[in-house]
N, C-alpha and C positions, 0 to 999 in steps of 0.2 A: 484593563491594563493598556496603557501605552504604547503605541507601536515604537517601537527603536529607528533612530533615524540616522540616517545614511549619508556619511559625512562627503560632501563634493570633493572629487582628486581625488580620493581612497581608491584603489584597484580592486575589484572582485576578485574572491578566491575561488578560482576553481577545482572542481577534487577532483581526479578523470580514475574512474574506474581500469587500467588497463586492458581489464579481462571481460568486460561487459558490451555488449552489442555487436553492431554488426559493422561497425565504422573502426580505422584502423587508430589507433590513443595518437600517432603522427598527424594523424589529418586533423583530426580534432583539436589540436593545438594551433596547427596552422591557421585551422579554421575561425579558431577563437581570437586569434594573433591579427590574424587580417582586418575579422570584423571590427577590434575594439581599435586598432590603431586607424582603419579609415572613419571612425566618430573621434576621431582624435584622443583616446583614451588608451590606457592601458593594463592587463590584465598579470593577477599572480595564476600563474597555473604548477599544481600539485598532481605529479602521477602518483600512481596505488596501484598494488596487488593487492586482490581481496584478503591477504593475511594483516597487508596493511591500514586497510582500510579506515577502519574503527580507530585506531590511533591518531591517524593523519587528520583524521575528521575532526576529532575531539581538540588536534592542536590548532586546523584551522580554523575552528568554531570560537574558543578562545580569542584568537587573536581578532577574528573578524568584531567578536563584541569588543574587545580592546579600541580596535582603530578605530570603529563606527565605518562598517563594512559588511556585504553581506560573503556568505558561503555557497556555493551554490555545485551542485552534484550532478556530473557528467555520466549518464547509465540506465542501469535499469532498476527494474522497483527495488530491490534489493539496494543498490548503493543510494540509491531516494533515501530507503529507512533510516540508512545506515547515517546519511549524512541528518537526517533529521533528528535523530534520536542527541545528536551530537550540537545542534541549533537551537531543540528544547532546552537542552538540559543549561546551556548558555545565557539564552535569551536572546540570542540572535537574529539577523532574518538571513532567510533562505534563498536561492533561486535551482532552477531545475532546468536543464537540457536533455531531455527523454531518449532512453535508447533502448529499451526494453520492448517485449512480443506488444503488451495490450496498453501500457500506460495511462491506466487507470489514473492515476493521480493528477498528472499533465494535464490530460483532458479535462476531467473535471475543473478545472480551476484555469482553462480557456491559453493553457500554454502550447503553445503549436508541437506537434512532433517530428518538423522537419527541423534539421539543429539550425538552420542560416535563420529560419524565421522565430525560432525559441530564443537564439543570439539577439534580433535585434528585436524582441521582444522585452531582454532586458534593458536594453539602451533607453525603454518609455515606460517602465513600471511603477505600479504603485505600491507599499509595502501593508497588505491585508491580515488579519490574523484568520487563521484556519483552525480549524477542529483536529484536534487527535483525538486518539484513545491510545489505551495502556495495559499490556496483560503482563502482569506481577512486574510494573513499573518501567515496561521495555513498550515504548512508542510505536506504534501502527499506523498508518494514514490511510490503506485502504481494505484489510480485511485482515483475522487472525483466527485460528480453526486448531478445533483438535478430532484426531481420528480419521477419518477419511482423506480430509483434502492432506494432512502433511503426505500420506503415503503418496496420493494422487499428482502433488507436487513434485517429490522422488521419481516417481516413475515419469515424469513429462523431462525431468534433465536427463533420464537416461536415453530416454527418446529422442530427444534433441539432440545428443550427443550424436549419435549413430546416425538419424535421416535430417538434419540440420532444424536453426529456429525458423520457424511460422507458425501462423496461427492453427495450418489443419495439422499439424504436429502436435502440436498444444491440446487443441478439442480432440484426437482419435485419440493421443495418450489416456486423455480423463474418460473416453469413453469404455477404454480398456478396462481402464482401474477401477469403473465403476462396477462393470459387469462381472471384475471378478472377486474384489473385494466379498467377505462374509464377518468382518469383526466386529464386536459389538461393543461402545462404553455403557459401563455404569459408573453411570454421574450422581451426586447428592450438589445439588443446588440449590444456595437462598439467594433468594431474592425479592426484594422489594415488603420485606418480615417474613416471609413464609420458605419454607424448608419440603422437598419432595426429592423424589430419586425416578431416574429416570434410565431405559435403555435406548439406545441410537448409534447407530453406525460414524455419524461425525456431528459437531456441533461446531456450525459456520458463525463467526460473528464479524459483520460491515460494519464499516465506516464510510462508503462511498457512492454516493448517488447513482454517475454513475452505470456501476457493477450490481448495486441493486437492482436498478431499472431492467437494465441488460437481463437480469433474473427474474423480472416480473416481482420482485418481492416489496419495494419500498411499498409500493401503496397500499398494499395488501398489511404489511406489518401491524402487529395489533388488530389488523381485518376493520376498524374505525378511523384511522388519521392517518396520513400521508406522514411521513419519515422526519422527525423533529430535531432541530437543532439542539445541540447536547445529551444527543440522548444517540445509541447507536442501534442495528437492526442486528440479532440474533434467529439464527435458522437451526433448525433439529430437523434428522429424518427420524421419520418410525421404524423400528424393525420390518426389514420388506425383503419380498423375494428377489428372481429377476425379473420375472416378470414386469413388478412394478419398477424394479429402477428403469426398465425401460422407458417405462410411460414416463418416470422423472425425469431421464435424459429428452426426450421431446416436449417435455413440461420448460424445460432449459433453454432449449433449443429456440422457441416460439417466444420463448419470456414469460410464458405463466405459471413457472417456477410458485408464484404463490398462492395459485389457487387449487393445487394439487393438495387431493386427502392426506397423502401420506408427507407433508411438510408441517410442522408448525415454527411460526414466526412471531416475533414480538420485540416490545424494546426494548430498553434501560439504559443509566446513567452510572449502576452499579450490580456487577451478580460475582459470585463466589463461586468455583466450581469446583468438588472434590473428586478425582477420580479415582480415588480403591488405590493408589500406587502413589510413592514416594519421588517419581520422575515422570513426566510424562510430554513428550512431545506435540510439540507447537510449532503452527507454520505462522510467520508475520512478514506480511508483504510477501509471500515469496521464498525467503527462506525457511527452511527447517531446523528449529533447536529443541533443545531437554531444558526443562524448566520444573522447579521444582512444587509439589503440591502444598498446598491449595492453588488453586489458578484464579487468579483475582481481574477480573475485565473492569477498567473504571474510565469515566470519562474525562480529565480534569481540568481545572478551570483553566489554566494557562495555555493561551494558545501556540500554535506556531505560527511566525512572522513568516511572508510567501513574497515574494516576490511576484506581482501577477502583471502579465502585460497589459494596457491600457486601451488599445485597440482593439481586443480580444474577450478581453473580460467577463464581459458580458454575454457572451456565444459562444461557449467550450461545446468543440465539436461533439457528434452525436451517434454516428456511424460505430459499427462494432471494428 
């Protein structure tokens, strides 16, 4: 597919999260104001409350393919999804100014996480198509989970709420929730022709190099090949004590996440997942929702348009 191109004079659309990071939505205006007017350009910028978000996206996404323009999302992974979910479904291209705890998605795709340099990163980009994936047709870019991680998720915003965002907020919440959690799914899974049933506490499915890597998983995935293009990494745990999540949480910690007994990993381009229940909650990117059964993980052909800086590209930072 054709990448969409970028008409010269069109202004970026910017969608600013209000309510997302750690930067005030005033500065971040300014910020975008200053940089694009001293390259002599000019920019459309869009505030949002997260009620609005999905709206505004969907009508900037529109227009952006209209003009021959890109959209691009001010925030954290959550308004990432949000705006991307709204650029697939268009045909649009995207760009990203990262404001979120780990910004998985940025990094992978060599965009800076400081906003002055993620700005004038758009001023040299090239427009690449990027991989998604899809659970019951709602866009993912960097991981999507049932069981475990939605809780795990929940409980890190309530965490953060209370002792504010960082990262050892983020890891002691999940270490919490790991240790206390005891629930179990039962999944009926096909895939790839064959049909089984399965128990596990959560079933993790990536999209992102990465937060693979970060996990020890990609290489390990399938335990023969290193992590394939259109094709994405699923993780299951086995019923285990605490003891052993222990040992997983330092399995995590190290990165050898996939070479632990009590993990299995593998890939696909397509799995069905039925959980026993008529609604069942899904975390994507970061948010939590109710989605209805069957749970369909796919990968599809169409990509998203990215915006990726040209200077950068090629060396997406590495560092946790």
């Amino acid at each position: 597919m054709p990448a969409p191109r970028i008409e010269p004079g069109q202004p970026l659309i910017f969608l600013i999260n209000a309510a997302a990071g750690r930067n005030d939505p005033q500065n971040q205006r300014t910020l975008i104001e200053s940089t694009f007017s001293q390259a002599g350009l000019s920019a459309e910028i869009v505030m949002a409350s997260p009620e609005q978000l999905p709206e505004l996206a969907a009508q900037a996404a529109e227009k952006a393919h209209r003009l021959g323009t890109a959209i691009v999302a001010v925030g954290g992974d959550g308004t990432v999804n949000t705006v991307a979910q709204a650029a697939h479904a268009q045909g649009c291209v995207m760009g990203v100014v990262a404001q979120g705890t780990f910004n998985y998605f940025a990094r992978t795709h060599g965009i800076p996480t400081d906003p002055t340099q993620a700005l004038l990163g758009l001023l040299d980009a090239d427009v690449e198509p990027v991989q998604v994936a899809t659970v019951n047709r709602k866009v993912f870019l960097v991981n999507a989970s049932l069981g475990l991680y939605p809780e795990l998720l929940e409980d890190r915003e309530a965490y953060k709420a209370k002792f504010g965002r960082s990262r050892f907020v983020a890891l002691a919440a999940a270490c919490i929730t790991l240790l206390r959690s005891r629930r179990q799914l039962r999944l009926h899974i096909e895939l790839d022709g064959t049909e089984y049933d399965v128990r596990t506490p959560t079933l993790f499915v990536g999209n992102n190099r990465l937060q693979l890597d970060q996990f020890g998983v990609q290489a390990s995935a399938c335990r023969t090949q290193a992590f394939e293009e259109g094709r994405v990494a699923a993780i299951m745990l086995k019923p285990i004590g605490t003891g052993a999540m222990l040992r997983l949480i330092l399995h995590g910690a190290m990165g050898t996440l996939g070479e632990a007994d009590d993990v299995q990993s593998f890939q696909f381009d397509h799995m069905l997942v039925h959980p026993g229940q008529r609604r069942v909650k899904v975390a994507m990117d970061g948010e939590v929702s109710w989605l209805r059964s069957p749970i369909e993980f796919l990968v599809p052909s169409k990509p998203l348009f990215l915006l990726q800086p040209r200077v950068v590209k090629d060396a997406p930072e590495a560092s946790a």
